[in-house]
N, C-alpha and C positions, 0 to 999 in steps of 0.2 A: 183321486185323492181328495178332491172339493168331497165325494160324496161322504168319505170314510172322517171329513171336520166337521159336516156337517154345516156347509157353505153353500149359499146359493150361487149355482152354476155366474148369476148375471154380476156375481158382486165379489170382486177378488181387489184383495188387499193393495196387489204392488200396481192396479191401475186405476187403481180409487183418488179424484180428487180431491184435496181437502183446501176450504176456500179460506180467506183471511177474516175470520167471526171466533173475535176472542170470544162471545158468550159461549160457545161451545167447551168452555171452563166448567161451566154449568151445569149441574147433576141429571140425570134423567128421573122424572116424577113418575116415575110408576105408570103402566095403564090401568085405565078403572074398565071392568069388566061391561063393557060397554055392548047395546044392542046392536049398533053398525060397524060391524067393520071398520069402516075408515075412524073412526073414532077411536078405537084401537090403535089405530098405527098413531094418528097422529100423538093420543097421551105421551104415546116411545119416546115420539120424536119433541114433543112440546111440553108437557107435561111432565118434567121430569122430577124425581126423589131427592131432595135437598139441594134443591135449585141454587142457595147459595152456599154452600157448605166448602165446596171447594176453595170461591173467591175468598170466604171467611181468615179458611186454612192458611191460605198463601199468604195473607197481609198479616194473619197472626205470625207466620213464620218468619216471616223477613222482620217483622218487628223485632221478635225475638231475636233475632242472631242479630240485628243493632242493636240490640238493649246489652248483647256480650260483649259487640265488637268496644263499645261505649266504657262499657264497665271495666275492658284490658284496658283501656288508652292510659297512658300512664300519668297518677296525679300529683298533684301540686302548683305551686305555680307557675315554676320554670317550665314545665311544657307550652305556655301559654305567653311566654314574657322571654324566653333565649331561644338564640335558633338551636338545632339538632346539630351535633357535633360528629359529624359525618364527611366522607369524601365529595361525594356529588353535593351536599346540602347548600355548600352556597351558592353553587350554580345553580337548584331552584328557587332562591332567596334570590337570587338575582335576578332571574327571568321573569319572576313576577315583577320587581321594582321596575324593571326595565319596561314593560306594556304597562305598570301603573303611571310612569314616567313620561314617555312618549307615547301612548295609544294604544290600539287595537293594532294598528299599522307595523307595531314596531315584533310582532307575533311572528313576523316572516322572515326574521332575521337574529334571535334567540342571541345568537354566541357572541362575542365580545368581538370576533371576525368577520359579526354578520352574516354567517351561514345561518342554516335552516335547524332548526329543534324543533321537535313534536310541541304544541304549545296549547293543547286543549287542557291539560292540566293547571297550568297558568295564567290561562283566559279564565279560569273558572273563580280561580283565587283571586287575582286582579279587580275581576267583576264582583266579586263579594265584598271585595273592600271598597270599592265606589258602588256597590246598591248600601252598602250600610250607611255610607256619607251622608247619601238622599235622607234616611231618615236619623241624621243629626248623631248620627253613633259612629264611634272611631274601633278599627280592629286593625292589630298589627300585622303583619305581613307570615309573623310564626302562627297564629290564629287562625288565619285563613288560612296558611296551607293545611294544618290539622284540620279542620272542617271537611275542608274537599276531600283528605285521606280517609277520613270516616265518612266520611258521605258513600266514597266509591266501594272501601270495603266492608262495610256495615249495613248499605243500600242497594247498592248495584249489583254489587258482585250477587251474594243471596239471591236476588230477584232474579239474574240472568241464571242462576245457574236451576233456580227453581224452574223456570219457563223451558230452560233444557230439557228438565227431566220429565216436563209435564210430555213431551214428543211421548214418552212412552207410557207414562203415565195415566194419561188421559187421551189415550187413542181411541179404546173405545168409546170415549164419551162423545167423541167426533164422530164416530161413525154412525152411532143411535141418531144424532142430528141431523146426517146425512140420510139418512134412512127415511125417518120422518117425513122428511121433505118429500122425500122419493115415494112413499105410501101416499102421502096429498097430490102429489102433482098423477100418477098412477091412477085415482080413485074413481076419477069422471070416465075416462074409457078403458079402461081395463077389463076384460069379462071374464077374468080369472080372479080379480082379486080380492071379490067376497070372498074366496079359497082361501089365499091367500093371507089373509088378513083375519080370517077365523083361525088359524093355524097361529099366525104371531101373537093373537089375544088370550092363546093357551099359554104364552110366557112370557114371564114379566124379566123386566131386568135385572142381571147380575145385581144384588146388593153391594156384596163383598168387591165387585170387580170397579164398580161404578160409580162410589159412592166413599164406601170405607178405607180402602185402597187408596186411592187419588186424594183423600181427603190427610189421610194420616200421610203419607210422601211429601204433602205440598206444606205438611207443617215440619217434617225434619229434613228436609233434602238441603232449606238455608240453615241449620245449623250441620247439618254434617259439613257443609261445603265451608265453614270458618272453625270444622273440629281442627287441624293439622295446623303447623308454626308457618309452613312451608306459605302459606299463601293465605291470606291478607298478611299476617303480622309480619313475617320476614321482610316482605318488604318495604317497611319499613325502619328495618333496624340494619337493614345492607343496603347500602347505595347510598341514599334512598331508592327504592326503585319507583319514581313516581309517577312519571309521565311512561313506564313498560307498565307499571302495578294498573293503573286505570283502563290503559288499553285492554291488560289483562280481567280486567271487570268487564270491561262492554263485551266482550267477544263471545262467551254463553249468547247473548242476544243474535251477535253474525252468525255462529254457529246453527242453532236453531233456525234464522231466516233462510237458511241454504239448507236444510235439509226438507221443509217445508216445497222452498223452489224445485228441490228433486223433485216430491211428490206430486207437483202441480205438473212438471215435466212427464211423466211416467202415466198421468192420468190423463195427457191430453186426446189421446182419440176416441175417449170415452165421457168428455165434459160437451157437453150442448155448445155451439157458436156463439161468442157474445160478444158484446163492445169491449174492448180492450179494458177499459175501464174497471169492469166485472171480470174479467177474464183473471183466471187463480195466476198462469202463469205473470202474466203482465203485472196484476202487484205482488206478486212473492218475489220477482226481481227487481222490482224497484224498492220494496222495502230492504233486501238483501242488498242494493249499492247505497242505499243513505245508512245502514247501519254498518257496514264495512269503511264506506268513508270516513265517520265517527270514530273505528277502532284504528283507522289508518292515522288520522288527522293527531287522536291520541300517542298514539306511535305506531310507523309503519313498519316495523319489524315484527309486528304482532300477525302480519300476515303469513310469517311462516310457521305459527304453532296453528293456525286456521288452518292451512293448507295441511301440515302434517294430521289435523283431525279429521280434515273434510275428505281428501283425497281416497281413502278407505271405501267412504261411501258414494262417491266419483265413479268410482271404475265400478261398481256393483249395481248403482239404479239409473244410469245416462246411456242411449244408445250409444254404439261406440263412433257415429259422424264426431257426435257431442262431448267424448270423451277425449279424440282425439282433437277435436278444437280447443278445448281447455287444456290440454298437454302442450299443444305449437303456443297458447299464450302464456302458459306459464315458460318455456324455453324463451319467448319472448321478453317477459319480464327480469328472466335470469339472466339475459345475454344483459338488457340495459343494466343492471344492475352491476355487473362484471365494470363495462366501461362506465359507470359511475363509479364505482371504486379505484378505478385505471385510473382516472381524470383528476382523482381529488385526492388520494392518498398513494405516494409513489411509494416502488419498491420493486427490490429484483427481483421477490420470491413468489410472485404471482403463478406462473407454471411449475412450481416445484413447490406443492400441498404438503409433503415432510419437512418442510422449512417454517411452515406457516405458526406463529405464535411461537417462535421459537425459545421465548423468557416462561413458556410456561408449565410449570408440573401438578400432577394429579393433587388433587385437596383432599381424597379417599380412596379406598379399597374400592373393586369391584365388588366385592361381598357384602363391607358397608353401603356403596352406593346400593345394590341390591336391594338390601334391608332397608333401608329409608324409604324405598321405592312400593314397596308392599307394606309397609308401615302407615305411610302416607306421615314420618317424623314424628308418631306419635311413643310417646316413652313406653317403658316399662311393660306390665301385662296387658297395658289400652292397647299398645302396641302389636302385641300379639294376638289379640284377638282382632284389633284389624287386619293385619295379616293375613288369620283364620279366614276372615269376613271376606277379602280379596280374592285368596286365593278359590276359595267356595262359589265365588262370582264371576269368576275366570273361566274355570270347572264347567259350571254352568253354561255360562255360554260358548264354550265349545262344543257342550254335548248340544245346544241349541241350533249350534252351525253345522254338528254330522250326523247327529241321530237325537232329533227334537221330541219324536216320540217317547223319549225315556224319561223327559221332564214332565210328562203329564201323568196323571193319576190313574182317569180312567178313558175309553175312547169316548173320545167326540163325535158321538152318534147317539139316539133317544132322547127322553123326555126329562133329561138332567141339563141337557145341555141349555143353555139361555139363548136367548132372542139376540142379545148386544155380543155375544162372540164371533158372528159372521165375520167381521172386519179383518180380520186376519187370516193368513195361509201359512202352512210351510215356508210356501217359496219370500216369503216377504222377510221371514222372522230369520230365516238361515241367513239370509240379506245382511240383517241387521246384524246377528250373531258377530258372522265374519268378518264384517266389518268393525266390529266394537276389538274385538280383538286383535286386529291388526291395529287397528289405533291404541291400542294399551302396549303392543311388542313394539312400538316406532317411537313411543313417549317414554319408554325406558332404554330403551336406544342411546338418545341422544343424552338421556342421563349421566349415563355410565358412559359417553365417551366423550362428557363436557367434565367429568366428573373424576377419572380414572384412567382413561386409553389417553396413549401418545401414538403420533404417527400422521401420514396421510391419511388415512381412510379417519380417525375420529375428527382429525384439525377438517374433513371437509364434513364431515357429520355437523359438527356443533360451529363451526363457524358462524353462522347468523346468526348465532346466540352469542356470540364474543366469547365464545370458548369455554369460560369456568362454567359453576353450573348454577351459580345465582341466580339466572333467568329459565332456567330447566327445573329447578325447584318450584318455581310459581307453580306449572305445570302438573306437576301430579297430583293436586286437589281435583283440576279437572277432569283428567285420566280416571281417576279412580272413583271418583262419586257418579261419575258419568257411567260406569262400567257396572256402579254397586246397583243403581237403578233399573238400568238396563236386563239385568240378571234376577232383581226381583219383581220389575215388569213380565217378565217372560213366564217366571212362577203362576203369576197372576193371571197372566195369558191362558197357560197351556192347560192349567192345570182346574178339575174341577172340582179339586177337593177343600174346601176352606182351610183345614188346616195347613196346607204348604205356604200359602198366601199369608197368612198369621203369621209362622215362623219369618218368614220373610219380612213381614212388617216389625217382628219384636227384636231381630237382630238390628236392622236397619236403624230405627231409634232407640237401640241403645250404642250402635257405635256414634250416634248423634250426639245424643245426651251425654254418657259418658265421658269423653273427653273433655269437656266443657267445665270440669272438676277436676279429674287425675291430672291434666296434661303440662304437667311440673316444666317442658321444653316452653312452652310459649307463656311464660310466667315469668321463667326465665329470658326472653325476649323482650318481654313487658320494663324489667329493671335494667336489662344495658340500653336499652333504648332513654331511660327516662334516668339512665346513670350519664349517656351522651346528649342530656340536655341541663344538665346540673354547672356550674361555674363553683371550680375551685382552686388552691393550688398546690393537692397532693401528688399531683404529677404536672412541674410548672413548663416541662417542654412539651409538652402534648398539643394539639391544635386549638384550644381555647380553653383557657383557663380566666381566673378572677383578675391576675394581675394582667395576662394579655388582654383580656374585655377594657380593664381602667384605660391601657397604654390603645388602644384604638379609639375608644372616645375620647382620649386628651386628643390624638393627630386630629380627630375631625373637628373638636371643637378650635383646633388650631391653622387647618389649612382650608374649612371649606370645604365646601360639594363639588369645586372647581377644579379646585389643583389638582395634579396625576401626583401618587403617590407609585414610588417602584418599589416592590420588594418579592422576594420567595414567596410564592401564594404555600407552599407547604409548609411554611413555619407557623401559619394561622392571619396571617394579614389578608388573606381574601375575606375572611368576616370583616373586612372595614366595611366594605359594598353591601352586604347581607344587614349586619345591624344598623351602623350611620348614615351608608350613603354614601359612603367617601370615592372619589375616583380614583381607585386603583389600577393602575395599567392590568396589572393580574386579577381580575376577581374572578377566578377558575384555577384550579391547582392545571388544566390543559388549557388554555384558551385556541390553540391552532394557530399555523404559520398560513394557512391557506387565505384564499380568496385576501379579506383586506386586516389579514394580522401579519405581515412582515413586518411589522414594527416590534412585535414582541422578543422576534429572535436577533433582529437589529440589536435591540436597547442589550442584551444577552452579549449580546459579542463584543459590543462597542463597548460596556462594563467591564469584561473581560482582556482586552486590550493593552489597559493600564495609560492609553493617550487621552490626556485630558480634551485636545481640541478634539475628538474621536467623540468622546463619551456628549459634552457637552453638544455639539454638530447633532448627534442621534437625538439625543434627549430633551434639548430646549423647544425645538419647533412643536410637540406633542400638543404644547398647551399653548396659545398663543396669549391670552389674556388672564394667565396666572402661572403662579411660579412652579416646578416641578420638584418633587421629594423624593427622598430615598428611605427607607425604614429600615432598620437591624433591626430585630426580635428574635436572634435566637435561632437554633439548628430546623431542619425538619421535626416533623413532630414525627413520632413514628408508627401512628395510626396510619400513616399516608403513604409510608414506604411502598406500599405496593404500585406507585404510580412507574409505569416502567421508564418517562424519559425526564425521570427527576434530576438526572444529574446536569440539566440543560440550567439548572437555576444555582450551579454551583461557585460560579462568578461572585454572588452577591453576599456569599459566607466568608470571601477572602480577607481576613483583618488585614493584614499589613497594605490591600490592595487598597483599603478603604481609608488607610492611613495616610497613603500616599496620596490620595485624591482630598483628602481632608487639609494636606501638608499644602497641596500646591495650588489651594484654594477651587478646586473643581466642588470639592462638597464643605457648607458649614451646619455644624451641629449647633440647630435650633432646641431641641430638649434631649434633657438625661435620662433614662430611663435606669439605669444600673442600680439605683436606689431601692430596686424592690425587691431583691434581695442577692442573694450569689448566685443564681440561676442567672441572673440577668444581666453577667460581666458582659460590656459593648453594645447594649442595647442601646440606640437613641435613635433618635428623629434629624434629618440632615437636610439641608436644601440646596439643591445644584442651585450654583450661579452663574445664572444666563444673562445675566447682568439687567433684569428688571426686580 
């Protein structure tokens, strides 16, 4: 089969090392028809044809997809001047205040319970607004976090997913470098390889393959991967999803570092002995634990859509000593994980998986989930031609993984073939096929049964995901840009007829381009996102409106950054934390009863009670050197219904309860609020007396 690629017997794909030299981005310059030999090899290898064209490409690319990501971000001023009027949002308005507040220190303890949150998202923003101090400029805490959100998905995300697709992209251009090398170090004792080497200076390198190809990819691969709503912009308009969405940006990079790691694994009885230092394996796994730390530290549930990507390619290029070690550590990681959920969140339905999420039903069809899924959430005809585009990619690389032959033009044998196609074999490309496409059946999987199925088998499917498919949507950007490349790499590969390679480059960027205009879904993301940062009061029980913003700056210009203020974080009073600062017992619509929040479900029950020495007993000692508040504002809002154990704050809506506690001097009403208009019957401000 080597003979019928036209592959040298000594140089096969799946045991080739490839070492950590990013130049190898770097075009191949042509050889010049040189009278030595070796001068030849080396042009291959050193001298290569638009040496920076590539690097050019990529930096133009990712600029371009933040000059998009930039130009959605939705304007005025209120993006920049109110926080995001969202469920999770004042929990990251908090977590920032809270490490601007206390330190770096305070990073390891996030939640108002002191438990653990992912907190790279928030070091980032924290740190943005103390480097801006340094030089004499003030940014608010909604500024910073919009920076960092466009940072991650305007910069990172693009970047990491373009360095993804460069794996396939720009394979051959690795290999040419490796070549190179290998004709210089060869040159001095070799007594074949004036043969040799007159034979390679008969061919120049792939243009189309080398050059053109790699170059056009590395300028739309970051805009295809920010065409779809599903990933950057959704998450920002659900959740927020910010500290998942950024994990979700770094992981293109872990991704990549772990398939790299294969390769250096697969090539080691064929790489020279070296200092560990030099050694490919030694740093592709150390880059592969600081860049997994990074996506972990970001959020560590990020390692299960890693895992669902890598795995595929696990079981395909590791011996199996190595595949079954990585299986007993992953069983390892899942046992701790079990008794960390055991330990921290009780419940009786732990061994009974048909019980699990039991509050919750499908958001869609399997047919919609479907279609979103091969859409990549793109509307209308963009829609279907991605689709087209998908399923065409799909196609492909299944015929790539059972019968690859049928993807090439002509055989790969004579004097058409190039010099830079050695680098690959059958056996390497079927590798890759099979595995891209278990990776695209496993990320629709979990779609459609975060999405649509009830039962054990989906509740243990999408579990790590928390079930709905908010975090499964990020997901199919990946899946699929990853799949679309991979599928017009292989053209590129197999094939030696320029025009398949073209076709595949002119679909490719225009499912780029085009979205980037049609895509009426993430436009529409663009205005409730920057409708959920507007203050008004056309819907005055909703979670932040104009007259609730007045009634939170009066409490705090009234009680202090000191005093505990109690109230329903889901009537909108946890923005007291997020805008003023104010200490609210609640400033999370969940704060947790674990670790050191029993006081939250205390003060809950002891309000509910109706005993005044009860209420007073829970609620005085909170604050020991200022007085403790209570706030009415009104019902839940009902953007927030979905929180499942809302009915825990339902003590604090009781009028006649509050009446009595007012009557018998446990609460007095320090401000009226009701004056703002009929929405606001029993609104005020009260303050328990603890007798300071």
């Amino acid at each position: 089969m080597k003979v019928e690629m036209g592959v040298n017997s000594e140089q096969t794909a799946d045991n080739q090392f490839e070492e950590l030299d990013l130049s190898a981005l770097g075009a191949p310059k042509g050889n010049r028809q040189a009278d030595g030999a070796g001068d030849a090899n080396t042009d291959v290898g050193e001298k290569r044809p638009g040496r920076l064209a590539v690097p050019i490409c990529m930096v133009l690319g990712v600029l371009t997809a933040c000059m998009v990501v930039v130009a959605w971000f939705p304007k005025g001023s209120a993006a920049w001047n109110y926080p995001l009027h969202e469920i999770d949002a004042p929990a990251h308005y908090y977590f920032i205040r809270k490490i601007f507040d206390q330190g770096i220190g305070a990073a390891t303890h996030l939640w108002p319970n002191d438990a653990f949150y992912p907190p790279m998202f928030h070091l980032l923003a924290a740190g943005l607004i103390k480097l801006a101090a340094v030089f004499g400029a003030t940014i608010n805490v909604y500024t910073a976090l919009n920076v960092v959100w466009i940072m991650g998905a305007g910069l990172i995300w693009p970047a990491g997913m373009q360095l993804l697709a460069s794996y396939w992209t720009c394979r051959s251009r690795r290999y040419l470098k490796r070549t190179g090398r290998a004709g210089d170090a060869d040159h001095a004792g070799n007594a074949d390889c004036e043969r040799n080497h007159a034979r390679k200076a008969e061919q120049q390198p792939n243009t189309m393959r080398n050059v053109i190809f790699p170059c056009i990819m590395a300028f739309a691969v970051p805009l295809l991967s920010i065409a779809s709503s599903c990933y950057p912009f959704q998450s920002l308009a659900t959740g927020p999803l910010l500290a998942y969405g950024l994990a979700t940006a770094i992981l293109p990079f872990w991704i990549y570092a772990t398939l790299r790691f294969f390769d250096a694994i697969a090539g080691r009885h064929n790489t020279p002995k070296q200092h560990w230092s030099h050694n490919g394996i030694a740093r592709w796994l150390i880059t592969t634990l600081i860049v997994g730390i990074l996506c972990l530290i970001a959020h560590p549930r990020i390692a299960f859509t890693w895992l669902l990507f890598i795995v595929p390619f696990l079981l395909l290029r590791l011996p199996w000593k190595l595949i079954l070690g990585a299986f007993l550590s992953v069983l390892a990681a899942g046992v701790a994980f079990f008794f960390y959920m055991v330990s921290h969140y009780q419940s009786t339905r732990y061994f009974n998986p048909a019980d699990w999420f039991h509050t919750y039903t499908p958001s869609r069809s399997v047919p919609d989930a479907l279609r979103i899924f091969i859409t990549d959430q793109l509307p209308g005809a963009t829609g279907i031609f991605a689709a087209v585009v998908v399923i065409a990619a799909f196609i492909i690389t299944l015929l790539v993984a059972i019968v690859p032959r049928v993807v090439r033009a002509k055989p790969l044998t004579g004097k058409h073939l190039r010099a830079d196609y050695s680098y690959a074999t059958y056996k390497q490309l079927r590798k890759d096929a099979i595995s891209m496409a278990m990776m695209v059946l496993l990320f629709g999987l979990v779609l459609v049964c975060s999405a649509s199925l009830t039962g054990w088998f989906p509740n243990i499917v999408a579990a790590v995901w928390y079930r709905t498919e908010v975090r499964p949507l990020t997901m199919i950007p990946l899946a699929l840009v990853t799949l679309i490349v991979f599928a017009a790499s292989a053209i590129n590969e197999l094939s030696a007829r320029h025009a398949d390679a073209i076709i595949a480059l002119v679909l490719v960027v225009a499912l780029a381009v085009v979205p980037q205009f049609t895509n009426v879904t993430r436009t529409q993301v663009a205005d409730a996102v920057y409708a959920n940062m507007q203050l008004t009061d056309e819907q005055p029980v909703e979670q932040l409106t104009q007259s609730k913003y007045e009634i939170l700056e009066d409490v705090a210009r009234e009680v202090g950054n000191k005093a505990v203020v109690v109230s329903d974080p889901l009537n909108g009073s946890m923005y007291g934390m997020s805008i003023f600062g104010t200490n609210m017992l609640y400033p999370i619509y969940n704060p947790a009863a674990e670790k050191n929040g029993a006081i939250f479900g205390a003060v809950e029950r002891a309000f509910d009670s109706g005993d005044a020495q009860s209420v007073l007993g829970t609620v005085c000692p909170i604050g020991t050197d200022a007085p403790e508040y209570f706030l009415a504002m009104g019902e839940q809002a009902p953007s927030l219904q979905m929180f499942t154990f809302k009915e825990q704050y339902d003590p604090f809506h009781k009028e006649d309860l509050i009446a009595k506690y007012v009557k018998d001097g446990t609460l007095k009403k320090v401000r009226d609020y009701s004056n703002k208009g009929d929405f606001a019957k029993g609104w005020a401000l009260y303050r328990f007396e603890c007798g300071n």
